[in-house]
N, C-alpha and C positions, 0 to 999 in steps of 0.2 A: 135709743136704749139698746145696749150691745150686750149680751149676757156669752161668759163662757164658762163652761163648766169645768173646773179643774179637777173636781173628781168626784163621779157616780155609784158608787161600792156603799153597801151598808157598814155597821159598824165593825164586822171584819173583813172586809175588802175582799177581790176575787183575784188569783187564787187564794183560798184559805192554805197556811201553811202544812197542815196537816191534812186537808182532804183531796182525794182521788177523784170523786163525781166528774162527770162527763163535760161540766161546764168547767168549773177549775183544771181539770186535765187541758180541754182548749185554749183555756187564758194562760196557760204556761207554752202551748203550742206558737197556736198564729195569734193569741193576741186578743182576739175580739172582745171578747169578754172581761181582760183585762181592767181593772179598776180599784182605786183609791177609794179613801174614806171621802167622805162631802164637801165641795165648797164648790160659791160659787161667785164668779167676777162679775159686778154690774160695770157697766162704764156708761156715762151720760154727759155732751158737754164736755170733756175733758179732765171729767173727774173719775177716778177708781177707786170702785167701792167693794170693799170684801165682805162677804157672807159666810162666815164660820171657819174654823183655824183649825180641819185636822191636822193631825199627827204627822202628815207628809206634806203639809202645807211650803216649807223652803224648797225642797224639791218641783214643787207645781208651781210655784212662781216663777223660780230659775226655767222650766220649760218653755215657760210662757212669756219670759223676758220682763216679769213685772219687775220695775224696780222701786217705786215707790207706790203709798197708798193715802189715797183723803181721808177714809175712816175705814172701821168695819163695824159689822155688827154679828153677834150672835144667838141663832136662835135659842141655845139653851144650853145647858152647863154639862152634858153628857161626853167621855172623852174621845170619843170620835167624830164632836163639833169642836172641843177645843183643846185637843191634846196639845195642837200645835203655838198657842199662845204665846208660848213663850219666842216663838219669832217672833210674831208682834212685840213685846217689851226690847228685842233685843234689835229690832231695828229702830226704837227709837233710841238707845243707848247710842247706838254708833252714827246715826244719821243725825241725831241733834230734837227727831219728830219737828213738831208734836204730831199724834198720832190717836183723835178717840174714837172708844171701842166702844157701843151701846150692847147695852145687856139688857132687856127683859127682869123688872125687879126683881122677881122670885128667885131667877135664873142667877140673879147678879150675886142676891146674898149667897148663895150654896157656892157661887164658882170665887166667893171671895175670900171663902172658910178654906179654902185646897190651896188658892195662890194669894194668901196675901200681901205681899209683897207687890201686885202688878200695879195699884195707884204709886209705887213712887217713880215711875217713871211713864206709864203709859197710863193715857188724859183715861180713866175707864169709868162708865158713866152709867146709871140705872137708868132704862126707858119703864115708866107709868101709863104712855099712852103713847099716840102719832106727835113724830119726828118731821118737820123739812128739812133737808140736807141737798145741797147742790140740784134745786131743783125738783130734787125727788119728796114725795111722801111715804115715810115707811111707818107702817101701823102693826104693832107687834097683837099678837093674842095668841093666848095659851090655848093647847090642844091636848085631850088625853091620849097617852104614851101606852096604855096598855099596864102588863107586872113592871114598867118603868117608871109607872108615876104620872108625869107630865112632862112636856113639852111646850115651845113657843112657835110659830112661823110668824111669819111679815107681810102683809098688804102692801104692795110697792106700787106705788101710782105715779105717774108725771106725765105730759101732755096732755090729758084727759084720757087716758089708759092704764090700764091696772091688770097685776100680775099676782097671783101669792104661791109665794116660796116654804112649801110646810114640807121637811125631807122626810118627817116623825108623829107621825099621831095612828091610832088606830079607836076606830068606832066613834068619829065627829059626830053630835048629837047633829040632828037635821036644823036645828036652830044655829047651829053654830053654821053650817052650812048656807044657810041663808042671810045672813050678816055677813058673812066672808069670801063667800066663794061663787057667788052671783055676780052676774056682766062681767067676766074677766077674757082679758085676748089671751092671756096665758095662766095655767095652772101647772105648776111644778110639783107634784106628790111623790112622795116616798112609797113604794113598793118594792119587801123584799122577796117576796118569793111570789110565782103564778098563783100558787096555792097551799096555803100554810096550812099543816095537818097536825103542826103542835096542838095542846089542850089550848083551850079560850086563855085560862088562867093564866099562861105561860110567854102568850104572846105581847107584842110591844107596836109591831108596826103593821099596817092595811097589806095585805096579799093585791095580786092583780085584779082577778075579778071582784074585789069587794072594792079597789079604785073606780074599774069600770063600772060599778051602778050609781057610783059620784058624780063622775062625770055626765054619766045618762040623767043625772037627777039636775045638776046647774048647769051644764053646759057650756063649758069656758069653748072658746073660738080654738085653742090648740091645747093642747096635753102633753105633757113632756114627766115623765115616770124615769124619776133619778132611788140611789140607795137602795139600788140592787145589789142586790145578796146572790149568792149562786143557786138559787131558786130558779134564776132569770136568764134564760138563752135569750142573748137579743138579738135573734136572730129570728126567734120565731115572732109570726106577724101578728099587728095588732089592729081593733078598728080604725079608721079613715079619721083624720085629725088627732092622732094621738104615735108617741115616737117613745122608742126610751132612751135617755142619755148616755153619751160617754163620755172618759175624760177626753178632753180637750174639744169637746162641740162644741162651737160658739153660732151663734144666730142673733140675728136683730128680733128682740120681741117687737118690734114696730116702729 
């Protein structure tokens, strides 16, 4: 199981076009910091499998020499998971597909009210519950988003290991925590800033340290803190089994 991350940046990417802070100043510099809206490449087996369709998604494929994909899936219908969709429809237009997309029901109705048009050509499908697909199991479930509503991540399992990919939730009840995010080699969370000082009301997604008492609480084997926001110098260091993402990381989760 081959995960690469085409891109790390919250919903407005690092640099922000308008901002000076010290971390978008660097990410126009050297770089580091640099970063896209979210997705992520699974590959298992010789299958590639897409996790979410921002906005710069043909761009991160072209880097990455993708040229075709088995399916995708996305976690949920906000447009920094699926500005980019419409590549997805428009590489099956020209390649012939087929090509399906799994959506999360809730996610599916609201993202089909903005594109309805994407079932005439790309196979696009509501998920209810866990998916096998080339091997894999992917087990969607809804997360709260914060003043965003809701979100989905995915449970992805295959050879008797299991990883969840949630780039959006803030304040997981501990119940939910304990159905999903227990026994995992990898947990993938969203964290956009070290420490969010917006009001409670305002917010959408987990800061750092409210990640790190997650992790302290289930204990997945490695941590990987993607959809950072320029909150987030990755440079500054973090506990012993825990990393933050950038584009183009790739790693075997196992």
């Amino acid at each position: 199981m081959r995960l690469t991350f085409l891109g790390s940046g919250d919903s407005q990417g690092v640099p922000r076009w308008w901002c000076d802070c010290a971390v978008c100043a660097e990410a126009r510099s050297t770089g580091r910091n640099r970063r896209d809206r979210p997705a992520l490449l699974v590959e298992r087996a010789g299958a590639r499998l897409l996790v979410d369709a921002p906005p710069e998604l043909r761009r991160q494929l072209v880097a990455h020499h993708v040229r075709s994909l088995d399916a995708a899936f996305l976690t949920h219908h906000h447009n920094d998971h699926v500005g980019g969709v419409v590549d997805l429809y428009d590489f099956v237009r020209w390649t012939g597909g087929p090509l399906p997309a799994f959506v999360p029901r809730r996610s599916y109705a609201l993202l089909l009210e903005r594109y309805p048009w994407l079932p005439s050509r790309l196979d696009f499908r509501p998920l209810d519950g866990p998916l096998d697909r080339d091997g894999v199991r992917w087990t969607p479930f809804e997360v709260p988003h914060g003043a965003n509503g809701f979100a989905h991540a995915f449970r992805i399992e295959a050879d008797g290991r299991a990883l969840v990919y949630m780039p959006d939730s803030l304040d997981p009840p501990e119940a939910l925590q304990d159905a999903r995010l227990r026994d995992l080699d990898l947990l993938v969370l969203g964290t956009s800033f070290w420490r969010e000082e917006a009001p409670r009301g305002q917010r959408s997604v987990l800061d750092v340290e409210e990640a790190l008492r997650i992790t302290a609480r289930v204990r997945p084997r490695r941590t990987i803190f993607t959809h950072l926001g320029h909150g987030v110098d990755r440079d500054r260091p973090l506990p012993p089994g825990h990393e933050f993402a950038r584009d183009g990381l790739v790693l075997d989760a196992w």
